[in-house]
mmCIF file of the N, C-alpha and C atoms, coordinates in Angstrom:
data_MODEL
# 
_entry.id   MODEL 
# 
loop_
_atom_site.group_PDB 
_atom_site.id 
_atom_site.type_symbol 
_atom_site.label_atom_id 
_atom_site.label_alt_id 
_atom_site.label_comp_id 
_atom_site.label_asym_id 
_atom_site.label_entity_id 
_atom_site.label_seq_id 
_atom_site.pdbx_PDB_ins_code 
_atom_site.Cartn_x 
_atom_site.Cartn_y 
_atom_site.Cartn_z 
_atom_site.occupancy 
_atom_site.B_iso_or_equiv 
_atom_site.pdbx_formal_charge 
_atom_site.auth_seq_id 
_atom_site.auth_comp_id 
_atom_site.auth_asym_id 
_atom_site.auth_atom_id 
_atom_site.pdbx_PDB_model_num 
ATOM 1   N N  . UNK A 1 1  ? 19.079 21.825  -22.234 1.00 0.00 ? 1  UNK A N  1 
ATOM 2   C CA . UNK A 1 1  ? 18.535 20.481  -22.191 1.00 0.00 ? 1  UNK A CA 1 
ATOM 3   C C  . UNK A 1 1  ? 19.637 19.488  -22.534 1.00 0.00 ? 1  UNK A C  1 
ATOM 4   N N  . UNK A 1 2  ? 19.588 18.431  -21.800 1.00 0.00 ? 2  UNK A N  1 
ATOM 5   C CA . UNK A 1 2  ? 20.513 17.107  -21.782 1.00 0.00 ? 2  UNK A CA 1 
ATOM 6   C C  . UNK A 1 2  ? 20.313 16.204  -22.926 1.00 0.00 ? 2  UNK A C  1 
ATOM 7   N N  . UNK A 1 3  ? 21.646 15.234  -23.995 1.00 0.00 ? 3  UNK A N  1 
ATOM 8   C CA . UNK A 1 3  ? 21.010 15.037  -24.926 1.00 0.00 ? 3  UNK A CA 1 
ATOM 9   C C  . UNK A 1 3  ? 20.874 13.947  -24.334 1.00 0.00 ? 3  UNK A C  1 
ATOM 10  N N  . UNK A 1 4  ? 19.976 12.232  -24.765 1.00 0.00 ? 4  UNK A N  1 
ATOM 11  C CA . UNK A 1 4  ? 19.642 11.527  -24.197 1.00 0.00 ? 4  UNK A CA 1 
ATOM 12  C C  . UNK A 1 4  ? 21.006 10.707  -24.222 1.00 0.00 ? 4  UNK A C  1 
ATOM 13  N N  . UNK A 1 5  ? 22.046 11.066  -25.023 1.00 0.00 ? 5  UNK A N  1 
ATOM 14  C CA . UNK A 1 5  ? 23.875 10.349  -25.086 1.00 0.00 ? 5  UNK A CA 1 
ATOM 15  C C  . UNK A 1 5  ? 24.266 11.049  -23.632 1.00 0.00 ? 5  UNK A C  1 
ATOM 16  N N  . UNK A 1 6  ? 24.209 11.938  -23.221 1.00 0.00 ? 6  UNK A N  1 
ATOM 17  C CA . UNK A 1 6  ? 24.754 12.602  -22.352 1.00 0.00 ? 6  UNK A CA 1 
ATOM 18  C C  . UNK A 1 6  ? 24.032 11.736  -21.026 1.00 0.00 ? 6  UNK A C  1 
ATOM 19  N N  . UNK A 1 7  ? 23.050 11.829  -20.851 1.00 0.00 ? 7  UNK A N  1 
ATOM 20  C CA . UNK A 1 7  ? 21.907 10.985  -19.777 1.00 0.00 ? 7  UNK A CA 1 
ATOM 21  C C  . UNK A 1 7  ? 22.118 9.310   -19.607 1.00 0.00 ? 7  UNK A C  1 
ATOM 22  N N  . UNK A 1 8  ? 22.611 9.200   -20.739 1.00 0.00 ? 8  UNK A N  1 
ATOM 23  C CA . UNK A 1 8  ? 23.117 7.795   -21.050 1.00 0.00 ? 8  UNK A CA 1 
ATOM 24  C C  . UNK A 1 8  ? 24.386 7.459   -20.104 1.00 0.00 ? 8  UNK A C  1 
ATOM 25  N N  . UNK A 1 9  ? 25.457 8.512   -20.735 1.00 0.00 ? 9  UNK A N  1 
ATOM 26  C CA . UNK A 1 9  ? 26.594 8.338   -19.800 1.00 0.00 ? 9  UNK A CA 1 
ATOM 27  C C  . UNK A 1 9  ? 26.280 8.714   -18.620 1.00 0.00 ? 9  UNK A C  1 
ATOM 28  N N  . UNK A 1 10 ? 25.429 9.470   -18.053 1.00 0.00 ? 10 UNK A N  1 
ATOM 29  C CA . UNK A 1 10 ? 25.659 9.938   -16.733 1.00 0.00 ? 10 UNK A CA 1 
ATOM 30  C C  . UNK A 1 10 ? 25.213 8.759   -16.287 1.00 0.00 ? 10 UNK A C  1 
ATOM 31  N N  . UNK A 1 11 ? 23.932 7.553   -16.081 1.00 0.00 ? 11 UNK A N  1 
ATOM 32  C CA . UNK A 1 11 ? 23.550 6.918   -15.686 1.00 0.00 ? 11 UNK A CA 1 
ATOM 33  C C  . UNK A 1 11 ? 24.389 5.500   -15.888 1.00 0.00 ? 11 UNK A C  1 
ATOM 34  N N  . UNK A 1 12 ? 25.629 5.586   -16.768 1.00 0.00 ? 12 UNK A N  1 
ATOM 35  C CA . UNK A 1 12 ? 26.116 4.294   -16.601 1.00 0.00 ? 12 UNK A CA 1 
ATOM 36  C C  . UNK A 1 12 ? 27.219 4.793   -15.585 1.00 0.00 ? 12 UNK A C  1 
ATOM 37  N N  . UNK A 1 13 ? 27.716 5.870   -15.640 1.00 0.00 ? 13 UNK A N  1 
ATOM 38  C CA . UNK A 1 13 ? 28.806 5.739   -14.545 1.00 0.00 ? 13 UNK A CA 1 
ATOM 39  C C  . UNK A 1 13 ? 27.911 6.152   -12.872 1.00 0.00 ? 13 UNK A C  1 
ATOM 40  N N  . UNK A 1 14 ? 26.782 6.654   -12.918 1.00 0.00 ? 14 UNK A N  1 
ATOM 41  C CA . UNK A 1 14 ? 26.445 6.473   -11.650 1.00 0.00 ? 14 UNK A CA 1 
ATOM 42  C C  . UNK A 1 14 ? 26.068 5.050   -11.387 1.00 0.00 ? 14 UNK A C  1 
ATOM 43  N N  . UNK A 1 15 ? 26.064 3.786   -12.181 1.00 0.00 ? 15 UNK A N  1 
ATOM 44  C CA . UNK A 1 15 ? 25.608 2.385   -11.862 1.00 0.00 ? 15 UNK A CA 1 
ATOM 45  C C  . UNK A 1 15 ? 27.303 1.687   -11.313 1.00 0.00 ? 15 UNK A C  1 
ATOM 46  N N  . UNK A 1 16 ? 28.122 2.386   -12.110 1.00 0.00 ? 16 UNK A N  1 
ATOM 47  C CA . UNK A 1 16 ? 29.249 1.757   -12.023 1.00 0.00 ? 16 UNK A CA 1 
ATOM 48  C C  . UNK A 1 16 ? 29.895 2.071   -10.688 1.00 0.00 ? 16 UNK A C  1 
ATOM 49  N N  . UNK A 1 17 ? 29.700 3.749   -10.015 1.00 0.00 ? 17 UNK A N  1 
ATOM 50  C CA . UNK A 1 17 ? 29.713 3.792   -8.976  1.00 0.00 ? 17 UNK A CA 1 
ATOM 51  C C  . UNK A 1 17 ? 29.304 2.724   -7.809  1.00 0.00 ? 17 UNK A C  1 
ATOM 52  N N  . UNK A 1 18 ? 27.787 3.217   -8.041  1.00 0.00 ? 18 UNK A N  1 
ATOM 53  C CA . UNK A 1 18 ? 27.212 2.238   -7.033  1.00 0.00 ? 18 UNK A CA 1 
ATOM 54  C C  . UNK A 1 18 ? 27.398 1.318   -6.863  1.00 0.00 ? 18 UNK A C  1 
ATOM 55  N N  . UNK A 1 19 ? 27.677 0.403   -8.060  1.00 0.00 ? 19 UNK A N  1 
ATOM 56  C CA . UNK A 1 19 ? 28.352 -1.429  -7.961  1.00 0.00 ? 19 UNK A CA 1 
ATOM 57  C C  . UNK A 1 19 ? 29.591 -1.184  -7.350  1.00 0.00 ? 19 UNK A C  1 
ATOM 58  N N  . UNK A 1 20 ? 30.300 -0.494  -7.339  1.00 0.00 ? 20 UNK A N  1 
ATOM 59  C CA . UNK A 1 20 ? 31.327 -0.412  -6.817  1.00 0.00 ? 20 UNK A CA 1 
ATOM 60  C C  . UNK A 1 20 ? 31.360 -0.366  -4.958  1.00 0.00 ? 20 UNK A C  1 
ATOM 61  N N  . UNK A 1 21 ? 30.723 1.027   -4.398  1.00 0.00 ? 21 UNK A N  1 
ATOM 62  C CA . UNK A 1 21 ? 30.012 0.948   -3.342  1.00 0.00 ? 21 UNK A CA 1 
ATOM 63  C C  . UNK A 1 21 ? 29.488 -0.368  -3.119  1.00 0.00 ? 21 UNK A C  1 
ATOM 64  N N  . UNK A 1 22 ? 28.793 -0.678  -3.451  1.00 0.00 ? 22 UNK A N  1 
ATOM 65  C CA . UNK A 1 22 ? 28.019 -2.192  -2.946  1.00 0.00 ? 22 UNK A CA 1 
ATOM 66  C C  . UNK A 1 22 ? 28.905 -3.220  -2.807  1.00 0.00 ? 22 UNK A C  1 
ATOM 67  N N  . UNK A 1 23 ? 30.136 -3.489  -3.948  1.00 0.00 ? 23 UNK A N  1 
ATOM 68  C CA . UNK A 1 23 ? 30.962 -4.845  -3.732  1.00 0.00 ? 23 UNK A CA 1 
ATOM 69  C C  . UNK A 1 23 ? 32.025 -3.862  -2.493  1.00 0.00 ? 23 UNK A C  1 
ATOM 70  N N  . UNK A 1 24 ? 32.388 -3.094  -2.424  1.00 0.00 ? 24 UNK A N  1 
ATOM 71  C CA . UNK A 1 24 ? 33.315 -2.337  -1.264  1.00 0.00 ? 24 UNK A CA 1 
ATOM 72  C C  . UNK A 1 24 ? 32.459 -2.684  0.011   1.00 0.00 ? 24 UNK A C  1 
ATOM 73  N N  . UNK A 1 25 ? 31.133 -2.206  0.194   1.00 0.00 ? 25 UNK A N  1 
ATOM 74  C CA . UNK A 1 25 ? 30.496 -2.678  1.399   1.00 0.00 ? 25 UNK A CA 1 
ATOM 75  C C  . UNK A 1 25 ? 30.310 -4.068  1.945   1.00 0.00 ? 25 UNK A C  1 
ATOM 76  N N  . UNK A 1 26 ? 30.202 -5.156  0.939   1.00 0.00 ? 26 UNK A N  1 
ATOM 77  C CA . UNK A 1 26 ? 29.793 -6.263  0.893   1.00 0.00 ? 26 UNK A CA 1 
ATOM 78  C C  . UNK A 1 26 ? 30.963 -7.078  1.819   1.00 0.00 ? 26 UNK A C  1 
ATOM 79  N N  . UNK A 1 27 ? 31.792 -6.406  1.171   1.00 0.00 ? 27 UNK A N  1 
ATOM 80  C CA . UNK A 1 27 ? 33.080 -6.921  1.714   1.00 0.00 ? 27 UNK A CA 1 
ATOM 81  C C  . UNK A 1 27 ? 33.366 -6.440  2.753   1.00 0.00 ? 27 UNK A C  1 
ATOM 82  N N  . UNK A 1 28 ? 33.516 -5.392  3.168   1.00 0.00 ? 28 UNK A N  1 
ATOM 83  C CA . UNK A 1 28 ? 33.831 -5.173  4.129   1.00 0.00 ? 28 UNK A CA 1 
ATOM 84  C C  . UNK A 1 28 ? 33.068 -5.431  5.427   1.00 0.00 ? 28 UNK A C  1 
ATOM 85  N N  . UNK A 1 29 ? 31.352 -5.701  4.950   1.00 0.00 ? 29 UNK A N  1 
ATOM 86  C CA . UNK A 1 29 ? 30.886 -6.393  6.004   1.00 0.00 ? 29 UNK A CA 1 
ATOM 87  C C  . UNK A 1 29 ? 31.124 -7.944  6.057   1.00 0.00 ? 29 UNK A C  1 
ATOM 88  N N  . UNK A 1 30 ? 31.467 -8.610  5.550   1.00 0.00 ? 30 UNK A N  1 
ATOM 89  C CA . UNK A 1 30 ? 31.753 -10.013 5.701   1.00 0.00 ? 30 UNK A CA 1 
ATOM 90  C C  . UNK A 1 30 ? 33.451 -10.101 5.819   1.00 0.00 ? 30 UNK A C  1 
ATOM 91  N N  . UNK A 1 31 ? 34.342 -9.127  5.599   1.00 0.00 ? 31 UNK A N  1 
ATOM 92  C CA . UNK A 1 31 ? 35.933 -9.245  6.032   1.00 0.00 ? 31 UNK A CA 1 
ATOM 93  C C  . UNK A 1 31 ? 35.633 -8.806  7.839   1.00 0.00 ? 31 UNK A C  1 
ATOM 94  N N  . UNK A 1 32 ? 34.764 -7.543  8.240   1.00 0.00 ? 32 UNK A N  1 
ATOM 95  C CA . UNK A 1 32 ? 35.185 -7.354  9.335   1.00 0.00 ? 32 UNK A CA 1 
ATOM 96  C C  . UNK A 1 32 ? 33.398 -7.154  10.486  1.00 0.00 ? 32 UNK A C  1 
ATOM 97  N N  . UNK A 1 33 ? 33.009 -8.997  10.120  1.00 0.00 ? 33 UNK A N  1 
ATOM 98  C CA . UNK A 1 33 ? 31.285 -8.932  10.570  1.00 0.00 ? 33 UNK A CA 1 
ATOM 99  C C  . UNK A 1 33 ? 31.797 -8.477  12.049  1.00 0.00 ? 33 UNK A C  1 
ATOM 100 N N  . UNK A 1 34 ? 32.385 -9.423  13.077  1.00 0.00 ? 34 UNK A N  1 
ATOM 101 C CA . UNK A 1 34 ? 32.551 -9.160  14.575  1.00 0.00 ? 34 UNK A CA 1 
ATOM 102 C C  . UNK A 1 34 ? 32.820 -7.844  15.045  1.00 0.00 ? 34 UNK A C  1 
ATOM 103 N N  . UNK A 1 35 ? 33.820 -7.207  14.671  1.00 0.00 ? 35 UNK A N  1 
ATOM 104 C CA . UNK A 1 35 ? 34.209 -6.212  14.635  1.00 0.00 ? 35 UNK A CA 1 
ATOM 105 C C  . UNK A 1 35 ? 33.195 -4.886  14.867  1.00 0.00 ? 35 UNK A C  1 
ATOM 106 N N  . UNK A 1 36 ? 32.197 -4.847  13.847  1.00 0.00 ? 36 UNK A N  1 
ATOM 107 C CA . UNK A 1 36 ? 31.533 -4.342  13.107  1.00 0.00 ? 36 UNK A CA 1 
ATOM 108 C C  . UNK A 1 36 ? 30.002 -3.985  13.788  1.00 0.00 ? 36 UNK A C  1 
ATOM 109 N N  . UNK A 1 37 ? 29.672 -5.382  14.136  1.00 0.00 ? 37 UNK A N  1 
ATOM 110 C CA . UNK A 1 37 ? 28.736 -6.028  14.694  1.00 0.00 ? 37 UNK A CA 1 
ATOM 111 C C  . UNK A 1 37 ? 28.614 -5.508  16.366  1.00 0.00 ? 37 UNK A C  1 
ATOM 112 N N  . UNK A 1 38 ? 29.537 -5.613  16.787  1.00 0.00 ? 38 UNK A N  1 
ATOM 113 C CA . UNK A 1 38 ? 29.804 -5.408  18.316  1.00 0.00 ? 38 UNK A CA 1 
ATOM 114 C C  . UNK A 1 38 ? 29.912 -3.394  18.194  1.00 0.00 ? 38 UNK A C  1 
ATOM 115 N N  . UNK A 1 39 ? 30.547 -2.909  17.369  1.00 0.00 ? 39 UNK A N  1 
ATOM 116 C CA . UNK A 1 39 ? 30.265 -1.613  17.441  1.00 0.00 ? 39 UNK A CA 1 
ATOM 117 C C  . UNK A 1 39 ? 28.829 -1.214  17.459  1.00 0.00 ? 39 UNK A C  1 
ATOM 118 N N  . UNK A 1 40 ? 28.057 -1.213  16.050  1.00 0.00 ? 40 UNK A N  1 
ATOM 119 C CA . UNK A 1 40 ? 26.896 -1.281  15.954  1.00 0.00 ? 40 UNK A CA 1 
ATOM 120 C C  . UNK A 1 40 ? 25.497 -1.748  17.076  1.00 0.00 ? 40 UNK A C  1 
ATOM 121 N N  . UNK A 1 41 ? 25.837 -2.184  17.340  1.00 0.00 ? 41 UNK A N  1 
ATOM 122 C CA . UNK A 1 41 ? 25.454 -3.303  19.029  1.00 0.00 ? 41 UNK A CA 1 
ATOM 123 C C  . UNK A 1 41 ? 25.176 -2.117  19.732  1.00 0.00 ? 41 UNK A C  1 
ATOM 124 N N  . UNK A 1 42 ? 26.777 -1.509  20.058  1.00 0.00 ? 42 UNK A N  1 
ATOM 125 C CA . UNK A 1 42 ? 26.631 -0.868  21.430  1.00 0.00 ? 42 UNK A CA 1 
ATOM 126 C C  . UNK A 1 42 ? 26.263 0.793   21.416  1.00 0.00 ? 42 UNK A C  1 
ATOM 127 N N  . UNK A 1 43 ? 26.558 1.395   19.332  1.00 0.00 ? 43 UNK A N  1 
ATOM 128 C CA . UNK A 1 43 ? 26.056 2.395   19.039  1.00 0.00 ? 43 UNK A CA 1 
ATOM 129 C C  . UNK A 1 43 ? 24.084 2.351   19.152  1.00 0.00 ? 43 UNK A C  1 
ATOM 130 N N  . UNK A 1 44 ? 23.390 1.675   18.632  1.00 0.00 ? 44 UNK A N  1 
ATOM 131 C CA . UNK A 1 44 ? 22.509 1.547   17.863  1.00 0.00 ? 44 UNK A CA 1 
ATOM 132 C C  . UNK A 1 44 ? 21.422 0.561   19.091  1.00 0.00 ? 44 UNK A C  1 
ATOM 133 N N  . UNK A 1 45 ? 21.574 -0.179  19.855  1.00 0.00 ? 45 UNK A N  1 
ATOM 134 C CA . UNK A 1 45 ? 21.279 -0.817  21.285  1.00 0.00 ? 45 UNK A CA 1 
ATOM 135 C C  . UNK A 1 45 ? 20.312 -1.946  20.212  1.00 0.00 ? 45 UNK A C  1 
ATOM 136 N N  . UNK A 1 46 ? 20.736 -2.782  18.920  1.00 0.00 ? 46 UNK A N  1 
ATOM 137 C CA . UNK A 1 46 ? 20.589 -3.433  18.663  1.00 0.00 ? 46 UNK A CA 1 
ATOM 138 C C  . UNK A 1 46 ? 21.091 -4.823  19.009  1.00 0.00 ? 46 UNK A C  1 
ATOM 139 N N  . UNK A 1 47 ? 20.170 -5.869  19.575  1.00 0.00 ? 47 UNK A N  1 
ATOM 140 C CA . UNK A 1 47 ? 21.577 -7.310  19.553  1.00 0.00 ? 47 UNK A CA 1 
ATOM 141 C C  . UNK A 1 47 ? 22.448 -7.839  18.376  1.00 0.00 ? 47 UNK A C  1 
ATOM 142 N N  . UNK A 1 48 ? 23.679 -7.885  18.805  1.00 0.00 ? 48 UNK A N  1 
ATOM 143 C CA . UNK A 1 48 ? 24.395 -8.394  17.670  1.00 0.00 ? 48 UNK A CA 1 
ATOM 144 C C  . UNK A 1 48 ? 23.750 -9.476  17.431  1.00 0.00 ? 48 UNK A C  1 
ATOM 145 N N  . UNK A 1 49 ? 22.995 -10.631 17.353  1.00 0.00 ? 49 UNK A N  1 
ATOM 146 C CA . UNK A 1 49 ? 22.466 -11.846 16.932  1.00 0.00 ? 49 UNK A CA 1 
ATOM 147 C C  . UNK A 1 49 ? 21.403 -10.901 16.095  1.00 0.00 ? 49 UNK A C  1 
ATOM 148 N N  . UNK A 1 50 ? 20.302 -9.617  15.825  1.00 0.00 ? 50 UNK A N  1 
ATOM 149 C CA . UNK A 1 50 ? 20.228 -9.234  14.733  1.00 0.00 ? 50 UNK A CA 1 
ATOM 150 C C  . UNK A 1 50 ? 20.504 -8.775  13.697  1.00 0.00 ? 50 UNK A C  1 
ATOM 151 N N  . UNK A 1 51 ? 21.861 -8.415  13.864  1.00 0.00 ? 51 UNK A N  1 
ATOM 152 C CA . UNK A 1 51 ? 22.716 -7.122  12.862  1.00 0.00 ? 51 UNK A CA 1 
ATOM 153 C C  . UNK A 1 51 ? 23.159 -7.827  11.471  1.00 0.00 ? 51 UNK A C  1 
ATOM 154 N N  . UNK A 1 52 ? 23.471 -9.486  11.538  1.00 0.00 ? 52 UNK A N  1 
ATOM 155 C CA . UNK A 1 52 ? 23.615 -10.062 10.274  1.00 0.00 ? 52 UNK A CA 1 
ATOM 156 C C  . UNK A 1 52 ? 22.841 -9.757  9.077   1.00 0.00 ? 52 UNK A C  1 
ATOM 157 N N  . UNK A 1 53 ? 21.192 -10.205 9.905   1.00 0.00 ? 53 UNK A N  1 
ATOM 158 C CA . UNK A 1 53 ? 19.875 -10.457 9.309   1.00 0.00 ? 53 UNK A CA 1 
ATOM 159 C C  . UNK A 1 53 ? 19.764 -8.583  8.411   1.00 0.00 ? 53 UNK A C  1 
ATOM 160 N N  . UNK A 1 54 ? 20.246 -7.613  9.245   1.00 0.00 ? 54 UNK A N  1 
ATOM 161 C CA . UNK A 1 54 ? 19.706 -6.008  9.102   1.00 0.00 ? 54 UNK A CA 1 
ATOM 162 C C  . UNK A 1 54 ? 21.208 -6.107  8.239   1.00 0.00 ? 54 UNK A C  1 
ATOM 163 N N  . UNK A 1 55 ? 22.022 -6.531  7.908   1.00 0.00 ? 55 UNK A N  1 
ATOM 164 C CA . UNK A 1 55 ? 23.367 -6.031  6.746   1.00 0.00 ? 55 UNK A CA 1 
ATOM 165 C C  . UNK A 1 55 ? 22.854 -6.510  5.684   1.00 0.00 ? 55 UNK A C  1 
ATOM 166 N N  . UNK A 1 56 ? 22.415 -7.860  5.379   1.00 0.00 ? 56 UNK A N  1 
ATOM 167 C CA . UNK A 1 56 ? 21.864 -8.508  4.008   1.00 0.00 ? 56 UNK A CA 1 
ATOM 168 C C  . UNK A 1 56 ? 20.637 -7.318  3.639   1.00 0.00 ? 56 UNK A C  1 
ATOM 169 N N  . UNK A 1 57 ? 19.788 -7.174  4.487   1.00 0.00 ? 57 UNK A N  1 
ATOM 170 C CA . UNK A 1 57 ? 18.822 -6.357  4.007   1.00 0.00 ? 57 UNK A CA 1 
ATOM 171 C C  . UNK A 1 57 ? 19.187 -5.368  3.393   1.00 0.00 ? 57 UNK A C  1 
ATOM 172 N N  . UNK A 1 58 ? 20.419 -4.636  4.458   1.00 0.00 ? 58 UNK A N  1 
ATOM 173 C CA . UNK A 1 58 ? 20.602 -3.119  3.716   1.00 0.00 ? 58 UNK A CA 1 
ATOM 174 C C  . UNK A 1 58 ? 20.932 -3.665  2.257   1.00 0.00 ? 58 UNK A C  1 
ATOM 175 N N  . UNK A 1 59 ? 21.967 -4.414  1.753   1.00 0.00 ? 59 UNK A N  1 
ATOM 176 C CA . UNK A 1 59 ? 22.478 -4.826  0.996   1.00 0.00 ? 59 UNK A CA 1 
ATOM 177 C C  . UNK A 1 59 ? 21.554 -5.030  -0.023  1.00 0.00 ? 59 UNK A C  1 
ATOM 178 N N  . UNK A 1 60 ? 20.927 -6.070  0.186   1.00 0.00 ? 60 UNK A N  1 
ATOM 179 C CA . UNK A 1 60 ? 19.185 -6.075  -0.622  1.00 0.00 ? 60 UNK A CA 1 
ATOM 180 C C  . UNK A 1 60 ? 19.463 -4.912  -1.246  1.00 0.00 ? 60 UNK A C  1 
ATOM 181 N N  . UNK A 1 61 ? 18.247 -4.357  -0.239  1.00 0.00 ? 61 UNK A N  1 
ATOM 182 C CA . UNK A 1 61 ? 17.824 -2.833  -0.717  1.00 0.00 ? 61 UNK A CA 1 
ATOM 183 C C  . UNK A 1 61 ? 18.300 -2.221  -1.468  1.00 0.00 ? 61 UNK A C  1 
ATOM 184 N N  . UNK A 1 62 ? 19.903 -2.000  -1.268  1.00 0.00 ? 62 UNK A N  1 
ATOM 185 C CA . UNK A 1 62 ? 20.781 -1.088  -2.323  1.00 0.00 ? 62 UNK A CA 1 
ATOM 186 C C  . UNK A 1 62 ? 21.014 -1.472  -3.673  1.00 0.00 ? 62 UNK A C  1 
ATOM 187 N N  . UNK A 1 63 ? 21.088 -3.074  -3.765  1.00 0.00 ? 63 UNK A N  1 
ATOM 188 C CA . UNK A 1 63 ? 21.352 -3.768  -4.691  1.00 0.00 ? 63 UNK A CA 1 
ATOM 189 C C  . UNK A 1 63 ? 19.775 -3.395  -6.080  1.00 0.00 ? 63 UNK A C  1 
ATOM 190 N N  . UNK A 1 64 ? 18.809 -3.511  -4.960  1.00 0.00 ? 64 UNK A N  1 
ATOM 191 C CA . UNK A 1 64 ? 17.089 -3.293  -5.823  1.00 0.00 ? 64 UNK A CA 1 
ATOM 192 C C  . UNK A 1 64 ? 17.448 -2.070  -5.974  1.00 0.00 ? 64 UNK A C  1 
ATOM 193 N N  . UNK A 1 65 ? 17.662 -0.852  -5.253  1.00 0.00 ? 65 UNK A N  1 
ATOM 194 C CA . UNK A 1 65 ? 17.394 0.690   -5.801  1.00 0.00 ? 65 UNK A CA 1 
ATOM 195 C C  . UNK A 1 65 ? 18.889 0.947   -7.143  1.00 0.00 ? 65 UNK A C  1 
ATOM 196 N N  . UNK A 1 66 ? 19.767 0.633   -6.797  1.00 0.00 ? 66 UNK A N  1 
ATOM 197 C CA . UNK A 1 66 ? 20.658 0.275   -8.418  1.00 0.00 ? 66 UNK A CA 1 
ATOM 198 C C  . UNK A 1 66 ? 20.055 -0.102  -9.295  1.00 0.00 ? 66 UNK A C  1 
ATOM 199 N N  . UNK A 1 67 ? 19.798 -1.582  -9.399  1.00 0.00 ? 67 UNK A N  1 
ATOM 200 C CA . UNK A 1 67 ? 18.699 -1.977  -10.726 1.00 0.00 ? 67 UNK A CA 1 
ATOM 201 C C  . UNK A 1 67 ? 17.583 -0.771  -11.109 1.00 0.00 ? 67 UNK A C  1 
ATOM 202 N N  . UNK A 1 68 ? 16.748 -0.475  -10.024 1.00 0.00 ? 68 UNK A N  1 
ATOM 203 C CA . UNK A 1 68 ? 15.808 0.082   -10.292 1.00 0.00 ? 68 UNK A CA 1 
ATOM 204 C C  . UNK A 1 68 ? 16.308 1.475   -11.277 1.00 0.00 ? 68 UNK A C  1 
ATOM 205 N N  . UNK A 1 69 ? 17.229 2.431   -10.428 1.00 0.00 ? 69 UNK A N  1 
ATOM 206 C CA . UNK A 1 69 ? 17.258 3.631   -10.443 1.00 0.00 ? 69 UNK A CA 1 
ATOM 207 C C  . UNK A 1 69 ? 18.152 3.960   -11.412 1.00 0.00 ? 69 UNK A C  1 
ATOM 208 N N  . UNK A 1 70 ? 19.230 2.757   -11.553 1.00 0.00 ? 70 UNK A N  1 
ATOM 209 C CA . UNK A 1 70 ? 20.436 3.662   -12.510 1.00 0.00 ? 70 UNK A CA 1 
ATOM 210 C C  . UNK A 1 70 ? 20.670 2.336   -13.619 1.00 0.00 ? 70 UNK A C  1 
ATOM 211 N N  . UNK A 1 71 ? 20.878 1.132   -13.579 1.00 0.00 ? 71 UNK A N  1 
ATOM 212 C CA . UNK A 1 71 ? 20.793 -0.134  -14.327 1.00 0.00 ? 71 UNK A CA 1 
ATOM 213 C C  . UNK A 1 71 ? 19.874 0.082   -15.343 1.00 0.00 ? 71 UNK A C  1 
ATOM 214 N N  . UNK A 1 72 ? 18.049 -0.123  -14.645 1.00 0.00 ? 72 UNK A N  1 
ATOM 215 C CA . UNK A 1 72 ? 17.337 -0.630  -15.931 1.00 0.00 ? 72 UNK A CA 1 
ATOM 216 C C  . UNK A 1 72 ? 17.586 0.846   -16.791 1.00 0.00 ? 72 UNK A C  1 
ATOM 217 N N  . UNK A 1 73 ? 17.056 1.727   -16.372 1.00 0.00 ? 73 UNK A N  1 
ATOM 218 C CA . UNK A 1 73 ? 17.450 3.103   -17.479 1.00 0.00 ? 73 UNK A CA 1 
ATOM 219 C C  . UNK A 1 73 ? 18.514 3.274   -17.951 1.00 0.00 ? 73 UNK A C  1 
ATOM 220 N N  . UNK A 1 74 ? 19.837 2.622   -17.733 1.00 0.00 ? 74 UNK A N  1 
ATOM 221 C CA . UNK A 1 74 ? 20.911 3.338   -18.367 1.00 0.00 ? 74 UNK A CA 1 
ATOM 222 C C  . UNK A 1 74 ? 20.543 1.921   -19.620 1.00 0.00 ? 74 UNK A C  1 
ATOM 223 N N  . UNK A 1 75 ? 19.991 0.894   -19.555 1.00 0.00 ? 75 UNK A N  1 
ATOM 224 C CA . UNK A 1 75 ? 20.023 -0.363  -20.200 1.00 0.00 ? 75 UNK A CA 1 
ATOM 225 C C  . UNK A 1 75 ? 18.569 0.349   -20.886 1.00 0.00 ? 75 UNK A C  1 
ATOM 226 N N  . UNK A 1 76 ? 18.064 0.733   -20.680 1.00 0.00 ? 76 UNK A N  1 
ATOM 227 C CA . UNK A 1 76 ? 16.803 0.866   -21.628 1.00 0.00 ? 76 UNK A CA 1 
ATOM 228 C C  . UNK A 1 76 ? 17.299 2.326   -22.815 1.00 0.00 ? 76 UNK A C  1 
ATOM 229 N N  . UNK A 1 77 ? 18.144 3.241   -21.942 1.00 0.00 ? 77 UNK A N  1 
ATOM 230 C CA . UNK A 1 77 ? 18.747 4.503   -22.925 1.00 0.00 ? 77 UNK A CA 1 
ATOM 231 C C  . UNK A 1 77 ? 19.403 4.149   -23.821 1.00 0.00 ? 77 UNK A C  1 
ATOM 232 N N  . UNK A 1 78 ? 20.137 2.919   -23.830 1.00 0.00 ? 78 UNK A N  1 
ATOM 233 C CA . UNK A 1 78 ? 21.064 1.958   -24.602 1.00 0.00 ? 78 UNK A CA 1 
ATOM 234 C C  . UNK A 1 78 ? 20.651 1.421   -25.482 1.00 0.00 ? 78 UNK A C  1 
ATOM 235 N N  . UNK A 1 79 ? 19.476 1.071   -25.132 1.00 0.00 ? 79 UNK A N  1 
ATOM 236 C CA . UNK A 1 79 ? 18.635 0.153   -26.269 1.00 0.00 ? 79 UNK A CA 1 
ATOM 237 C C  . UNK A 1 79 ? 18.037 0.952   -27.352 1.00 0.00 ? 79 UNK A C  1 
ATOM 238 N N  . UNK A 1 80 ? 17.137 1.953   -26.920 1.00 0.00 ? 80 UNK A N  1 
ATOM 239 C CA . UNK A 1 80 ? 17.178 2.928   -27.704 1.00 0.00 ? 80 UNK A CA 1 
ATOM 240 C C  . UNK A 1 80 ? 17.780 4.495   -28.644 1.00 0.00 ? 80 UNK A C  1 
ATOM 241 N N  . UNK A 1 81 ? 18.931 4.287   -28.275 1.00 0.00 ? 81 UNK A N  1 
ATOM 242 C CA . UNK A 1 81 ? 20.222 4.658   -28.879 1.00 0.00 ? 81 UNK A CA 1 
ATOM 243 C C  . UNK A 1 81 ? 20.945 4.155   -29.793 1.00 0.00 ? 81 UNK A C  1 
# 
């Protein structure tokens, strides 16, 4: 069994990951949108005039399942530690 110090660390460096992932993606969709956009387009038979609207979302999303999944618990293991 895991002690709740051990669960602690695991969940702050999987947050630190993920923030990391997320500002790496963020960027790289707004350094290389055209680029990016026009691939996606012609993989995926989406119009590029939607693909902006569908990057913020993903982004969203990832940003909420961090908070949710690895943030508030590593911040609530903290508190009670």
């Amino acid at each position: 069994m895991y002690s709740l110090e051990t669960i602690a660390n695991f969940l702050g460096w999987c947050s630190l990951i993920n923030i990391g992932i997320l500002l790496f993606t963020t960027l790289m969709i707004k350094a290389f949108m055209g680029p990016v956009a026009k691939l996606h387009s012609n993989i995926f038979g989406v119009p590029e005039s939607e693909l902006p609207m569908t990057y913020y979302w993903y982004l969203a999303l990832y940003k909420i399942a961090i908070l949710v999944f690895n943030l508030v618990p590593y911040l609530a293991l903290r508190i009670i530690l």
